[in-house]
C-alpha positions in Angstrom: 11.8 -28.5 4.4 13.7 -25.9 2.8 10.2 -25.0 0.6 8.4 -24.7 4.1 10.3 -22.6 5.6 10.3 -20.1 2.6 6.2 -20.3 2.9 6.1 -20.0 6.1 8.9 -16.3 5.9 6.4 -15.4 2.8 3.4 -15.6 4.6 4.6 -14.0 7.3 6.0 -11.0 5.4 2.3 -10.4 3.9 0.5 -11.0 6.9 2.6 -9.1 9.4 0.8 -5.9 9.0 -1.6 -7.6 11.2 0.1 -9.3 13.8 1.2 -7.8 17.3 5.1 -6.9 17.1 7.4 -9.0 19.9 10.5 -8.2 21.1 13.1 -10.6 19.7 14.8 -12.5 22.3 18.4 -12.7 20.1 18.0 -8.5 19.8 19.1 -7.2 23.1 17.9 -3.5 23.6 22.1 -2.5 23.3 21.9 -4.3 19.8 23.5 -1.9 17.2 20.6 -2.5 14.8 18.3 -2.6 17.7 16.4 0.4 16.9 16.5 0.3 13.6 14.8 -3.5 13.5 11.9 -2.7 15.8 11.1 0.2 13.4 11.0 -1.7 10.9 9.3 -4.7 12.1 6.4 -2.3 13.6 6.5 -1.0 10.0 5.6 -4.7 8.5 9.3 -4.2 6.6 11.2 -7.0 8.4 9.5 -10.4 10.1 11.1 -12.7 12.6 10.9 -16.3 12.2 8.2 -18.9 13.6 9.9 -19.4 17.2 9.9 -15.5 17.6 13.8 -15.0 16.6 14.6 -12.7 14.7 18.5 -14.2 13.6 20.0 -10.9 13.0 23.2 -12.2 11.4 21.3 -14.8 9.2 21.7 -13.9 5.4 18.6 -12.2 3.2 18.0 -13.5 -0.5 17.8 -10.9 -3.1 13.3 -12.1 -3.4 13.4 -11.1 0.1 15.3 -8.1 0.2 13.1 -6.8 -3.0 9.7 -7.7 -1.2 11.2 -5.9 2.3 12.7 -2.6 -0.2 9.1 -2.3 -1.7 7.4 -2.5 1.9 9.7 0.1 3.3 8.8 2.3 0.7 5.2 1.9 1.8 4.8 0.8 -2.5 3.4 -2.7 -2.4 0.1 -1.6 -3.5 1.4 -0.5 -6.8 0.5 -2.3 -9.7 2.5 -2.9 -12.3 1.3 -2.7 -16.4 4.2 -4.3 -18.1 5.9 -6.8 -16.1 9.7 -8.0 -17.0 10.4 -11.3 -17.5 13.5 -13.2 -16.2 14.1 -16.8 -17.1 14.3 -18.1 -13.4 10.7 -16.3 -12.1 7.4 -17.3 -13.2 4.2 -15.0 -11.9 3.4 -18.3 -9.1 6.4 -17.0 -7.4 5.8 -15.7 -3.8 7.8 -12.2 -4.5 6.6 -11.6 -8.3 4.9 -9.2 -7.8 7.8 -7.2 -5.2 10.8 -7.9 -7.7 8.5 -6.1 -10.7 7.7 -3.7 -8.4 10.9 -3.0 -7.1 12.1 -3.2 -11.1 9.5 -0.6 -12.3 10.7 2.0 -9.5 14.3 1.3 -11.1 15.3 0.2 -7.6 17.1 -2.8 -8.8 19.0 -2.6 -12.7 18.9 -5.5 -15.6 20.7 -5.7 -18.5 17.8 -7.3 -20.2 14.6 -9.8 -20.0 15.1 -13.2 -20.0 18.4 -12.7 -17.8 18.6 -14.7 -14.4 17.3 -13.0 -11.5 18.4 -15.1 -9.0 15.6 -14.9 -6.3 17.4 -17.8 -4.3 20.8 -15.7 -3.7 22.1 -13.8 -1.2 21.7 -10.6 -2.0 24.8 -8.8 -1.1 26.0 -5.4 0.8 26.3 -3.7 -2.4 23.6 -4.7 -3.9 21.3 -3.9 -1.2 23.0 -0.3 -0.6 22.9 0.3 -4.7 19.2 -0.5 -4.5 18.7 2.3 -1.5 20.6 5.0 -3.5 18.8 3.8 -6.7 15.3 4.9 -4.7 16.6 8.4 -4.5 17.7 11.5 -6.3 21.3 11.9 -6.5 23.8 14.5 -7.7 25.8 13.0 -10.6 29.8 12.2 -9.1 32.2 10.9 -11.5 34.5 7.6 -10.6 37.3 9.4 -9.7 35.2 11.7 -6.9 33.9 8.5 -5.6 37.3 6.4 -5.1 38.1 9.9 -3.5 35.3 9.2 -0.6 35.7 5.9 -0.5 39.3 6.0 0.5 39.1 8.1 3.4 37.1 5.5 5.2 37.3 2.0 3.7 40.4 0.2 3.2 38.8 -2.4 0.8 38.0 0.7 -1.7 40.6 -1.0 -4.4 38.3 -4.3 -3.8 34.8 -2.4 -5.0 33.5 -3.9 -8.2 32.9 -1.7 -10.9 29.6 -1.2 -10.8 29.1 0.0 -7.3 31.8 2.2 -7.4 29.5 5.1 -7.9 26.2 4.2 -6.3 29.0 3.2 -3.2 30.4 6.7 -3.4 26.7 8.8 -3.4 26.3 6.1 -0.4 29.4 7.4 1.4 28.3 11.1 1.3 24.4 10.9 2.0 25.5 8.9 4.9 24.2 5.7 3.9 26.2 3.0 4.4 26.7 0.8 7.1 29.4 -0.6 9.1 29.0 -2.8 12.0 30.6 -0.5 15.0 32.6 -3.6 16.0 34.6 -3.8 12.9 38.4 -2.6 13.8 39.0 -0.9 10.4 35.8 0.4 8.4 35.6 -2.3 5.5 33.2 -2.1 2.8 32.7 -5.5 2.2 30.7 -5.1 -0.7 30.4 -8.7 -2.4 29.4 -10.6 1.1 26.4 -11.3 1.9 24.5 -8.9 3.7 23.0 -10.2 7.5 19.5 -9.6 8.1 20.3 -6.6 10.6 22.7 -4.7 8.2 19.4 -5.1 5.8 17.5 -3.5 8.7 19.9 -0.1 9.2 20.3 -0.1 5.0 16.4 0.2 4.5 16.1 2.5 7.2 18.2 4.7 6.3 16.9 4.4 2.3 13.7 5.3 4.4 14.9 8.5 5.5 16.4 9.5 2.5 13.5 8.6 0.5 11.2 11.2 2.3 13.6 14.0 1.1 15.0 12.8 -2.4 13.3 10.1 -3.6 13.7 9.4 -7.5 11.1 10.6 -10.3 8.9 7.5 -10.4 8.4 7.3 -6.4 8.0 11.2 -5.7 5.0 10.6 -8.8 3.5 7.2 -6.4 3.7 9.1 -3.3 2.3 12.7 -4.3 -1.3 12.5 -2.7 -3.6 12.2 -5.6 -5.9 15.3 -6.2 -8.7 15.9 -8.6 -12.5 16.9 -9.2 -15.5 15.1 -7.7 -17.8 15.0 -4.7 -16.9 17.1 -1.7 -17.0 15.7 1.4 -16.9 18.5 3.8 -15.9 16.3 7.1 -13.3 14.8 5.3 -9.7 15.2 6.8 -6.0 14.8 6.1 -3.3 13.9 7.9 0.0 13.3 6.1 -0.7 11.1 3.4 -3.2 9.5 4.8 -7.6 10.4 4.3 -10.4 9.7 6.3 -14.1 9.5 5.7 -15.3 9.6 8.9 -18.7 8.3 10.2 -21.7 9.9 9.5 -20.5 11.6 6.2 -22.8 10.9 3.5 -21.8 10.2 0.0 -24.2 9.5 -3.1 -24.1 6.4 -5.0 -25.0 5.0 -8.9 -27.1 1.9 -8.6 -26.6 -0.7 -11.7 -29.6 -2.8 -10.9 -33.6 -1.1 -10.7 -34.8 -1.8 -6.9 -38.2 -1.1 -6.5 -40.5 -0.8 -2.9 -43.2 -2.6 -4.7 -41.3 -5.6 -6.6 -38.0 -6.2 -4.5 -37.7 -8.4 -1.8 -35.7 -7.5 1.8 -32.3 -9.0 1.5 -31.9 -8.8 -2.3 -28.8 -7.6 -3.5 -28.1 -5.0 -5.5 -25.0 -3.7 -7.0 -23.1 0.0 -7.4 -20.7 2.1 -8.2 -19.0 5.5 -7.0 -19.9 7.8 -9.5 -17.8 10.7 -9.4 -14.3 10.8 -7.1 -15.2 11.4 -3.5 -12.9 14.4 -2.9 -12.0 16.3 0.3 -12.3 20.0 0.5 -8.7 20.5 -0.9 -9.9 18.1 -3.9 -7.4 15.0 -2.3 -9.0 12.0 -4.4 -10.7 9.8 -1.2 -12.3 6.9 -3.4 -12.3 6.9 -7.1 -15.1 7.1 -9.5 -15.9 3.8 -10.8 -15.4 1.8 -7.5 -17.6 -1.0 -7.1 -20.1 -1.6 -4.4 -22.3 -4.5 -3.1 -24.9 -4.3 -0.7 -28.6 -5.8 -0.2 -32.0 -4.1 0.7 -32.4 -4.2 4.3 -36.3 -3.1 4.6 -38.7 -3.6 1.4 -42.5 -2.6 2.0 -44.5 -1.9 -0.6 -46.7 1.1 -1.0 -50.2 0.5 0.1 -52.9 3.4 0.0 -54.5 4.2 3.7 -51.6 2.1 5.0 -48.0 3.3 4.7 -46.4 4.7 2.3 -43.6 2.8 0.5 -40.3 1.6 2.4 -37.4 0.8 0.5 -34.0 0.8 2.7 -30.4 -0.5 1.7 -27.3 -1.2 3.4 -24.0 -1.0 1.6 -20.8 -3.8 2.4 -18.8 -3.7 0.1 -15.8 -1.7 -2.5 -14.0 -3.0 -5.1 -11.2 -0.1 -5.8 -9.3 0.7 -8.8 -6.2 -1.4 -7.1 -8.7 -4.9 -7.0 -8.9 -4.2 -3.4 -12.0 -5.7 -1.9 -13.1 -4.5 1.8 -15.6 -3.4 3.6 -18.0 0.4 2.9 -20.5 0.0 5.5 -23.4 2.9 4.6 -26.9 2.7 4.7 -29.5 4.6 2.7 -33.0 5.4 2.7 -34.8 5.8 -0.5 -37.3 9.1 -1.0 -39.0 11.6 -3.2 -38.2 15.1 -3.3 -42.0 16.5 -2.7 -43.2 20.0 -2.1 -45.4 20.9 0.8 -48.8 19.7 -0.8 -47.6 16.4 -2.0 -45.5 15.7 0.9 -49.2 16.3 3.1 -50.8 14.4 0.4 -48.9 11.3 0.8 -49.0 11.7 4.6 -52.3 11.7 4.8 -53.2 8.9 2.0 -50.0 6.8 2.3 -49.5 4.7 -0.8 -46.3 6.2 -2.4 -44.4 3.9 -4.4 -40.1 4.3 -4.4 -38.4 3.0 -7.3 -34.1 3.7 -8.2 -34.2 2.7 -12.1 -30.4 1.8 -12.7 -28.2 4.5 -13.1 -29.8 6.7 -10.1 -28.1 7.7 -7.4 -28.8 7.3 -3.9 -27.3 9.1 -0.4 -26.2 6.6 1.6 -24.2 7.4 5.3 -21.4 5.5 6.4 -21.2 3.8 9.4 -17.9 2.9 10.0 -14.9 5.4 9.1 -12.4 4.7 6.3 -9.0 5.4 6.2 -7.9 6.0 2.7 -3.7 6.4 1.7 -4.2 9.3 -0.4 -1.0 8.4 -2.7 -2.3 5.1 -4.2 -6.3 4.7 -3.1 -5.4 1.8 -0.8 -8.1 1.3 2.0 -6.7 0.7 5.7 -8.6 -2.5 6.3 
């Protein structure tokens, strides 16, 4: 049962992005963390459970807390070249992919592979709050200046293990961490188990931080990508995010011949990008060498005093550079470049004959708009 419930959280977590947010009948709109948890759970960061609760004092494990730390960083399209291994995770494992994730940003610290990781654990206060101030730049503080903050405020400061001393102290003066308002005396707690709603505030506020200071490797995943390529004049930018709207037309490489005299209506054919679709301030859109699939939607051959040659396809398909597969709806109408003569030549005696030998490009027009994060090439589906 235990196992079920952990599938049914996990698929939840990927699929939320999706799904229409509810209010949570246990978070009353006077909550503490109120605000913070319907951010996030608009965001796709945090997930209530199957009945619609959202048990704010329930406990978070540290696979969970990873997956949620990666989402709120808007990262969990990042791939990941050199994985670490730990002796207790195996790829099958539903938050793989977070925990290397969250390891390669250097949100969470090892001391070295083949260590436990511990996915089933509660993941504590301070080692959710070290894992927010790991996302960010900080100035370097010594021990003694952060026992110094510490103790104006905490009256557990003595209890604070070694280790978080520091990442607790940068806490303390970027206004990070957080303390239930109820509590009489402001306690740091830092080796119990953090409830689902204090992991709610912490990511926010690693959120908000993040957007100002975050550390080298994050600032490089979100910069918005730039380069040379295509220019597609229509093409706009908001934030971090692209569009290619309707309408705008694009060219792309065929890798199999179609022919208006040898292929049949509903073949399929194959393509790629081939150069970076760019906007007018050279923001990369879609990269060159994405894959596309499509099929001929009108084939008729060339027949003289009859019609000249027909030869119509309709793209569906991109594969990106991030193995994302979704849908590039464009159509395309194959034609010769003629000059005035030929062009009333082959009016008048029809017969013309369109071929695209692979490796020639074709215009096609998209139908749909595409929304493109310009940081990573991830295609809002």
């Amino acid at each position: 049962m235990k196992n079920i419930l952990k599938a049914l959280l996990t698929t939840a977590i990927v699929a939320f992005g999706v799904m229409p947010v509810l209010a949570f009948p246990d978070v009353s709109d006077d909550y503490w963390a109120a605000a913070e948890i319907k951010l996030l759970s608009e965001q796709g960061v945090i997930v209530g459970y199957p009945d619609g609760t959202f048990k704010p004092d329930d406990n978070v494990t540290r696979a969970e807390f990873a997956a949620m730390a990666i989402r709120a960083l808007n990262q969990h399209h990042t791939k990941v070249a050199q994985p670490v291994n730990f002796s207790d995770i195996t790829p099958d494992h539903w938050a793989y992919e977070d925990i290397q994730k969250a390891l390669y940003f250097d949100l969470i610290s090892y001391e070295k592979e083949g260590d436990l990781f511990r996915p089933d654990d509660s993941v504590s206060r301070a080692e959710s709050m070290a894992v927010a101030v790991n996302a960010l730049t900080t100035e370097t503080i010594s021990p003694e200046k952060a026992k110094d903050v510490l103790a104006k405020r905490y009256i557990d400061t003595h209890t604070v293990p070694e280790w978080f001393l520091i990442p607790a102290g940068k806490a303390e003066i970027l206004g990070m961490i957080v303390v239930m308002p109820s509590a009489e005396k402001a306690a740091l707690e830092a080796e119990r188990p953090a409830t689902r709603a204090e992991v709610a505030a912490i990511l926010f506020k690693m959120m908000e931080q993040a957007k100002l200071n975050p550390n080298a490797k994050l600032a490089e995943a979100m910069r918005k990508k730039t380069g040379e390529g295509y220019v597609v004049p229509e093409a706009t930018v908001q934030g971090s995010v692209g569009t290619l709207p309707a309408g705008s037309i694009v060219p792309i490489k065929l890798t199999t011949y179609i022919s208006s005299q040898t292929s049949e209506g509903g073949a399929m054919y194959t393509a790629t990008v081939p150069q970076n679709y760019v906007t007018k301030d050279k923001y990369i859109l879609v990269r060159q060498g994405a894959a596309l699939k499509g099929q001929l939607l009108d084939v008729r051959p060339g027949k003289y005093f009859v019609r000249n040659g027909v030869l119509v396809l309709k793209n569906a398909l991109i594969t990106t550079e991030n193995d994302q597969t979704t849908g590039f709806n464009a159509v395309g109408e194959v034609s010769k470049d003629r000059n005035w003569w030929m062009k009333f030549v082959r009016w008048a005696f029809k017969g013309e004959k369109l071929e695209v030998p692979a490796d020639d490009t074709v215009n096609v027009k998209l139908l749909e708009d595409l929304k493109i994060d310009l940081t990573n090439g991830w295609i809002y589906e």
